[in-house]
C-alpha positions in Angstrom: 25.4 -0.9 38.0 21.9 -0.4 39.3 21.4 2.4 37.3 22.1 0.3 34.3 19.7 -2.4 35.6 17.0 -0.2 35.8 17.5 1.5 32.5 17.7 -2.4 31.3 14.7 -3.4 32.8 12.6 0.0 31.1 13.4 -1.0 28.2 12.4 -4.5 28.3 9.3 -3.8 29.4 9.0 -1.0 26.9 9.7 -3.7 24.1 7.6 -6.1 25.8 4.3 -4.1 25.6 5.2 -2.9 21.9 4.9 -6.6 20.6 3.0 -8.1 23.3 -0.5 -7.9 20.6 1.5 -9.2 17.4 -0.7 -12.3 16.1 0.5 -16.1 16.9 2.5 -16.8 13.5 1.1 -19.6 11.0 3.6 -22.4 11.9 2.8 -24.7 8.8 -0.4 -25.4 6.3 -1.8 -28.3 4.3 -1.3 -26.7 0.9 2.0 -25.5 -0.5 0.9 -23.1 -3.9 -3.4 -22.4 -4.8 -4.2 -20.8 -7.8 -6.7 -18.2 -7.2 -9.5 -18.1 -10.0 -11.2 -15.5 -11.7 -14.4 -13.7 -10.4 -17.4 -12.3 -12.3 -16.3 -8.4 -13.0 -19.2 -5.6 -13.3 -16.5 -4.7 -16.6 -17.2 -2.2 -19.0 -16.2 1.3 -18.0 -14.2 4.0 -19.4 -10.8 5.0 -18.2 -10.4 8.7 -19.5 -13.7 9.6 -16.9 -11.7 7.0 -14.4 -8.9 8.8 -14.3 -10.6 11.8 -14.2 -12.5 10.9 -11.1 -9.4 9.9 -9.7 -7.8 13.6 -9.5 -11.5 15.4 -8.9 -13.5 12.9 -6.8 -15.5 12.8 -4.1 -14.2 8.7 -3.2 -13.3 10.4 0.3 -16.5 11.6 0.8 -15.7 14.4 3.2 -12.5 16.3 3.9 -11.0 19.7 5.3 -12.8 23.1 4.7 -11.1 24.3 1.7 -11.5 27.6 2.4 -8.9 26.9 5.3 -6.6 24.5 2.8 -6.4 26.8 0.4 -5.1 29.6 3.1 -2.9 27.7 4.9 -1.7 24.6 2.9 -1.6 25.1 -0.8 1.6 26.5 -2.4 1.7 29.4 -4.5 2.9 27.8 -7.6 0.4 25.4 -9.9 1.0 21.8 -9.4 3.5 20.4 -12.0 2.5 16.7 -11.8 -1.5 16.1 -12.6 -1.8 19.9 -14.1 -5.2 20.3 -13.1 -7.4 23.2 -12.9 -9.7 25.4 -10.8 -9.4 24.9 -6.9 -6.9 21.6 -7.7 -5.2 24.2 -9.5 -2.3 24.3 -7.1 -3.3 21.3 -4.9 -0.4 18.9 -4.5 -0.7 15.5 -6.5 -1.6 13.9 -3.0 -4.5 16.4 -2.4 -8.0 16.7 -4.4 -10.6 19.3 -3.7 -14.1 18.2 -4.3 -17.6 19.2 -3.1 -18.6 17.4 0.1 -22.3 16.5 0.1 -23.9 19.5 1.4 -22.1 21.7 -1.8 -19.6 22.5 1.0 -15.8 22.7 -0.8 -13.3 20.4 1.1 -10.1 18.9 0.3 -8.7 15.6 1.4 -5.6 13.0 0.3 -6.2 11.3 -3.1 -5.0 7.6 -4.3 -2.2 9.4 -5.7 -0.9 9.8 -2.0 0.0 6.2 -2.0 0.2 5.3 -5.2 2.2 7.6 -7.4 6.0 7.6 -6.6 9.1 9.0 -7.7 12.0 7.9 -9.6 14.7 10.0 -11.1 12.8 12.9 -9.6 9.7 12.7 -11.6 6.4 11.1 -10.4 5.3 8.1 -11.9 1.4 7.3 -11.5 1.1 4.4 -10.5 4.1 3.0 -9.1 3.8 2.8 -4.9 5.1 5.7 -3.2 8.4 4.0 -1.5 9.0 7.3 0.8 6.1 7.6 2.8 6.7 8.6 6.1 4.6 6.8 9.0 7.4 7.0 11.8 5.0 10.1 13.5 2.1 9.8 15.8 -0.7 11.7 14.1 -3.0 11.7 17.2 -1.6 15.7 18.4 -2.1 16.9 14.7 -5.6 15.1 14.5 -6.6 16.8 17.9 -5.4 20.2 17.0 -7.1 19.9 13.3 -10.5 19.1 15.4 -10.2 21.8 17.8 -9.6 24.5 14.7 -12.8 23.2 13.2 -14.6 24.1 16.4 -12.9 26.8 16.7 -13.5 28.5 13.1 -17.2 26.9 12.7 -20.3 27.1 14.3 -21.2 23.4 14.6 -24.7 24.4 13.4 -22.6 25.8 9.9 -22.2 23.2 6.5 -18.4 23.5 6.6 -18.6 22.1 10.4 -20.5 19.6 8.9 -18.5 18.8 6.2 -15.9 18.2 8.0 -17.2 15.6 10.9 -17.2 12.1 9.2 -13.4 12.7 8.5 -12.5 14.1 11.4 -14.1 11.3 13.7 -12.2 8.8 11.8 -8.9 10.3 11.2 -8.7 10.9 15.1 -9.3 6.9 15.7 -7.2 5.7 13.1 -3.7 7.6 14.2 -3.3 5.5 17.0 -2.7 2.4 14.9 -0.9 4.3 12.0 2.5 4.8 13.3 5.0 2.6 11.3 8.4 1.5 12.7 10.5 3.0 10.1 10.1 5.3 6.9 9.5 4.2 3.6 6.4 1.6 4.3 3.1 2.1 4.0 0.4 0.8 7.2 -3.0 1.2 4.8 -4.1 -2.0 5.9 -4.0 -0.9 9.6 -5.4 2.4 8.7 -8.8 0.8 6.7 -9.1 -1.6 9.9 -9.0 1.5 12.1 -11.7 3.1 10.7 -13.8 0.1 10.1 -13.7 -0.5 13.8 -16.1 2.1 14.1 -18.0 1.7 11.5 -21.5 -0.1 11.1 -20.8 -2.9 8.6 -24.1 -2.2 7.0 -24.8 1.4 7.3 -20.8 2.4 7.4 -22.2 4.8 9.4 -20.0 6.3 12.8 -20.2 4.4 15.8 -18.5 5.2 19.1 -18.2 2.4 20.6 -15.5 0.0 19.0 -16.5 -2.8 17.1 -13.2 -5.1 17.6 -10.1 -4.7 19.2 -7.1 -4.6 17.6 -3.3 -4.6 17.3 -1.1 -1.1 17.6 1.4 -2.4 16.3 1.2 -1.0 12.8 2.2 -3.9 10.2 2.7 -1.9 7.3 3.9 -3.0 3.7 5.8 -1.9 0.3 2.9 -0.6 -2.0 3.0 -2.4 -5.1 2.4 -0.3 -8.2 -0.8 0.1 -9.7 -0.1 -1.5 -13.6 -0.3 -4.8 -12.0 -4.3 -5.0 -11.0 -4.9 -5.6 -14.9 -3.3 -9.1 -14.4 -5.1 -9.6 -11.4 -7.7 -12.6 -10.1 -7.8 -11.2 -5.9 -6.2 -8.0 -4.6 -3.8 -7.7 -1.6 -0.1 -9.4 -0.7 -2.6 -12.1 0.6 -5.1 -12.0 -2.1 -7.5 -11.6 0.4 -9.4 -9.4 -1.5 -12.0 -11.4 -3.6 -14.9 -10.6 -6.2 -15.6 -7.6 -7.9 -13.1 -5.0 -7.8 -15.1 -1.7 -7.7 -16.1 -2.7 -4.0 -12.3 -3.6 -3.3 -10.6 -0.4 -4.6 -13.2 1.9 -3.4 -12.3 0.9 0.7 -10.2 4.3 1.1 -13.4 5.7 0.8 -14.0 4.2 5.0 -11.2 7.8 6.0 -14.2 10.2 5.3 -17.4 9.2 3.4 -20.6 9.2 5.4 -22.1 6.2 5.2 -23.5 3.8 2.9 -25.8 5.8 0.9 -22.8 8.3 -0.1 -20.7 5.3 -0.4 -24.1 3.5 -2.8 -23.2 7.1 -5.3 -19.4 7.1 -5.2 -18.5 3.4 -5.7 -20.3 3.3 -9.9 -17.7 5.9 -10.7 -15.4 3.2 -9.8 -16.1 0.9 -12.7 -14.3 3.7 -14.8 -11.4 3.6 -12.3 -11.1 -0.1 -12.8 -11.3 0.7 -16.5 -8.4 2.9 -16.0 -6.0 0.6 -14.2 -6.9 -2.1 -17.1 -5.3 0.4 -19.0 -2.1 1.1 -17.5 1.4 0.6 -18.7 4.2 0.3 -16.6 6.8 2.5 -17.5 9.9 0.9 -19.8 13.4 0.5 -18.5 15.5 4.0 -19.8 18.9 2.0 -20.1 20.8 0.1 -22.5 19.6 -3.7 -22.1 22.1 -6.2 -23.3 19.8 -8.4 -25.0 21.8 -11.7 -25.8 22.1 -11.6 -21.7 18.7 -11.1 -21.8 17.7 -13.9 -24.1 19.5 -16.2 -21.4 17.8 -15.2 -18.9 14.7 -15.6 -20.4 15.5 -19.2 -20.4 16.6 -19.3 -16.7 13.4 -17.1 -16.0 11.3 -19.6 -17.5 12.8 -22.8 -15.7 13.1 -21.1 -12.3 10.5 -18.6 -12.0 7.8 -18.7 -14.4 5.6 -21.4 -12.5 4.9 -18.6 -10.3 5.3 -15.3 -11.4 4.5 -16.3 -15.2 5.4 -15.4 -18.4 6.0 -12.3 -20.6 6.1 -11.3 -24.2 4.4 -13.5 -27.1 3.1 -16.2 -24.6 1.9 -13.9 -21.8 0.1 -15.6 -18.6 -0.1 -15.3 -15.3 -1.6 -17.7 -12.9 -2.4 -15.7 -9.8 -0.6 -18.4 -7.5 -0.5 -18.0 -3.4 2.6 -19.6 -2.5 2.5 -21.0 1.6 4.7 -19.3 3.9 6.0 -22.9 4.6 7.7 -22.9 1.0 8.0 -18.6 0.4 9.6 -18.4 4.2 9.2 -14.3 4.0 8.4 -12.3 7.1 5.1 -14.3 7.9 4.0 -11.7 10.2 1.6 -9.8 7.9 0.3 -13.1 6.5 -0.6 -14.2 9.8 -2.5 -11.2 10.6 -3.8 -11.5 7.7 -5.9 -14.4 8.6 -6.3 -13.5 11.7 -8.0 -10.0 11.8 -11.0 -8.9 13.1 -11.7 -6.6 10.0 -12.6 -9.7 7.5 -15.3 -10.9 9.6 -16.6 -7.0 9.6 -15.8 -7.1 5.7 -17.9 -10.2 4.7 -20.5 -8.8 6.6 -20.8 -5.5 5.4 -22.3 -3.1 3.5 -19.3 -4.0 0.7 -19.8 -7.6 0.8 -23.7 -8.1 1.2 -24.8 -5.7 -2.1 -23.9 -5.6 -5.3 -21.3 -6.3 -7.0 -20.0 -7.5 -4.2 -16.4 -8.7 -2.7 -15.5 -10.5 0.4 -12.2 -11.1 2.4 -10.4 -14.4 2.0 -7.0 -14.1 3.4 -4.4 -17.1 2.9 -1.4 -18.1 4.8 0.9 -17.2 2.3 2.0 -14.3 -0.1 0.6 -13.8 -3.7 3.7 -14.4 -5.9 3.2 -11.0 -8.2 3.4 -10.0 -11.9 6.8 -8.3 -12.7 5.6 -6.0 -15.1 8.3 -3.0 -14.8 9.6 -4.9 -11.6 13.0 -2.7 -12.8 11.4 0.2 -11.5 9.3 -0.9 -8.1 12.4 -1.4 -5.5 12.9 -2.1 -2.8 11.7 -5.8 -3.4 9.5 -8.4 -1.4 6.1 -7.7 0.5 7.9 -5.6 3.2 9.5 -3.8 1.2 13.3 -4.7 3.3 15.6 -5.9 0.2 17.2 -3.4 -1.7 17.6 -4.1 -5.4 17.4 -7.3 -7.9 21.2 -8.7 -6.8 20.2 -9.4 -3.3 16.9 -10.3 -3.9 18.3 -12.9 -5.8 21.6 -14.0 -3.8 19.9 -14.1 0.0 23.4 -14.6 1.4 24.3 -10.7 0.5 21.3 -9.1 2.1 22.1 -6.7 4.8 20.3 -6.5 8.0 20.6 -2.8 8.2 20.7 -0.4 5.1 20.1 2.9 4.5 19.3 5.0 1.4 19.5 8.5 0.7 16.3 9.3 0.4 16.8 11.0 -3.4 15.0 9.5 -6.0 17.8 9.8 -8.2 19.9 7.9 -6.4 19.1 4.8 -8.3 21.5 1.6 -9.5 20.6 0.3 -12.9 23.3 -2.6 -12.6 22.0 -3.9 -9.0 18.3 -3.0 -10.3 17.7 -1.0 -7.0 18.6 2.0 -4.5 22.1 2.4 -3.6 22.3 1.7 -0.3 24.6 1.9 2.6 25.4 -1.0 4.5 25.0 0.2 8.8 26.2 -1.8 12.1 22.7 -0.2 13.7 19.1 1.3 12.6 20.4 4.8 12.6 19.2 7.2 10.5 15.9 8.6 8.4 16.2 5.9 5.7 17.5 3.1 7.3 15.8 0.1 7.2 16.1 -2.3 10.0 15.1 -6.1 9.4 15.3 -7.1 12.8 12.4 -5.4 13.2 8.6 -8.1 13.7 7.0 -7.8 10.2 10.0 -6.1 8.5 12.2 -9.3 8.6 14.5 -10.3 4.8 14.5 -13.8 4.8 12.8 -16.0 2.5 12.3 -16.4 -1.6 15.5 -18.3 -1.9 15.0 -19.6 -4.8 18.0 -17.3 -6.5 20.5 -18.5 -4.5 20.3 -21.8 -6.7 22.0 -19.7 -9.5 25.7 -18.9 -9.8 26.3 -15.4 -10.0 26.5 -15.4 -14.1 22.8 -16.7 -14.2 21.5 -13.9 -11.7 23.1 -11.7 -13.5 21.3 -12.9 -16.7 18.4 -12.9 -14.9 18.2 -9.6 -13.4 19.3 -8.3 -17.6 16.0 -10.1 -18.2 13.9 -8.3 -15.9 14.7 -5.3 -16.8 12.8 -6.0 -20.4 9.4 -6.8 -18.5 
């Protein structure tokens, strides 16, 4: 019996110092939907050189000596999936080599790392990668990747130099990295990682912290890519305001120098925006029954088109924030949201105080998205912890615990979703557990106003966006 005490009591206070930094939740606000207006775009651009800049850029800034990727990391096959040539020849899809600064060849992760997934085994650009795996402490790998740069280089050689600004922050960001479970993405936590040691207006490396901040990595689904087109603020939150080159170029804070680097990078962006404007989501492969469709197209339109908007000849969306009082999902991201230290380094920084500028402007709610190929982009809501389309849509059914295969060809076209295996327990590789702070199931119940007939309807509907 003692014995069991004591292993009891561990593991309280083992719990109790995991969560003991999660943010106060947002109890209750003053407003219950905002419409979030336009802001003035730098526009123009052209996506064929955006996308381009995508697979060959130097966004990162600085990366790993190539000379050592290319020995020890690349396969031996050409990459099937972006078919590019010379040293990204047989770099993954993840990985770009570029030219560092000081002409030194380096390699580094890509957007594509995040933001191209699979479905029916093939990548699609674009959609969020929904099997990333975050459940591993980095900090070992980012020690030993440090010590074999000193060890290779003379720290008076360019490829020693190449390597620094990403090495400095990739050691202080895996600390706050480590996701409670596969298949989410923490690149919130990772961007405020780095930014604490940062100079907001230099971006330049600083030792000394500039904020505290949670380790307990809040991490999210990543939504696809096809959707910024429709766009008004970026982010679950929309706390991402103002011009969008500055916004989509902060991946660049995992490796690029400082500000005067960043000053050359960020105009390539303006073709990347260019680029996303230009997107397609991809179209559902399946039979659609389309008199089902066309009534739930009618259902869609009195239940859910307030907030998600509409599709087809009278396209609109209105780029509503909907208050966690009335959403009710997992507020635990939204109220660190607006209360983290990295928007008051933001609005003061080198991205916020030049032009075209942006600033943070988190909100106490979610942003209810576009559903542009929502078909393809499961599992569903913010935190990626429901399934497919029929629970979604019937909260009652939604399980607590349920794991996937972890094949992404193990997809349900009736549900809209992954199979899944209902579990008593989070056991497993791909089992999501939504007991879990920030991971929580609960909330948009506005389907379980429908009988099952109308979801079904419904979800036949979706599938046509």
């Amino acid at each position: 019996m003692k014995k069991l005490y004591i292993a009891f009591l561990i593991l309280f206070i083992y719990a109790c110092n995991t969560y003991k930094d999660l943010p106060a939740p947002v109890t209750e606000t003053a407003w219950e939907t905002k419409e979030i207006p336009p802001a003035p775009q730098i526009g123009g651009g052209d996506p064929e050189k955006g996308y381009e800049y995508l697979l060959t850029g130097d966004y990162i800034g600085t990366g790993i000596p190539y000379e050592i990727v290319e020995k020890r990391m690349l396969p031996e096959r050409p990459d099937t999936v972006l078919k590019r040539e010379g040293r990204n020849e047989r770099a993954p899809y993840v990985m770009t080599a570029f030219e560092a600064e000081n002409g030194v060849p380096v390699a580094n992760g890509n957007c594509f790392a995040c933001h191209a997934g699979k479905l029916e085994g093939e990548v699609v650009i674009g959609l969020g990668n929904s099997f990333s795996e975050y459940d591993k402490n980095w900090s070992l790998m980012a020690k030993l990747m440090n010590f074999g740069v000193d060890l290779k280089y003379n720290k008076k050689s360019e490829e020693w130099a190449a390597y620094q600004p990403f090495g400095k922050f990739f050691r202080k960001m895996t600390p706050y990295i480590e996701a409670e479970q596969n298949g989410v993405n923490p690149a919130a936590m990772l961007a405020e990682a780095c930014a604490r040691h940062r100079d907001p207006v230099t971006l330049e490396y600083v030792e000394e912290p500039n904020f505290e901040m949670s380790k307990y990595a809040i991490s999210t689904d990543v939504p696809p890519l096809w959707n910024v087109r429709k766009k008004n603020a970026l982010y679950y939150t929309a706390v991402g305001r103002g011009d969008f080159t500055k916004l989509l170029f902060q991946a660049s804070v995992l490796g690029i120098p400082d500000s005067a680097a960043a000053r050359r990078a960020v105009t390539n962006f303006k073709d990347v925006v260019a680029w996303l404007n230009s997107l397609e989501p991809p179209k559902y492969p399946k039979p659609v029954d389309r008199n089902l469709a066309a009534e739930g197209e009618l259902l869609f339109s009195d239940h859910c088109a307030d907030c998600h908007g509409a599709y087809g000849k009278w396209e609109s969306y209105p780029n509503k924030v909907v208050s966690l009082d009335v959403i009710k999902t997992d507020p635990l991201y939204a109220s660190y949201a607006v209360q983290a230290p990295i928007v008051d380094w933001y609005n003061k920084s080198w991205f916020a105080t030049s032009e075209p500028a942006s600033h943070f402007e988190p909100e106490a709610g979610y942003i209810a998205p576009p559903l542009d190929g929502i078909w393809a982009t499961a599992p569903y809501l913010h935190n990626g912890s429901v399934p497919d389309l029929e629970t979604l849509l019937n909260s009652k059914t939604r399980p607590a615990y349920w794991e996937r295969s972890g094949d992404s060809r193990d997809y349900n076209y009736k549900t809209v979703g992954w199979n899944y295996k209902r579990k008593e327990k989070s056991k497993g590789k791909w089992t999501y557990d939504t007991t879990l702070p920030g991971y929580g199931n609960e909330g948009h119940y506005f389907g379980d106003k429908l009988n099952d007939g109308e979801r079904k309807a419904v979800i036949e509907y979706l599938k046509t966006l």
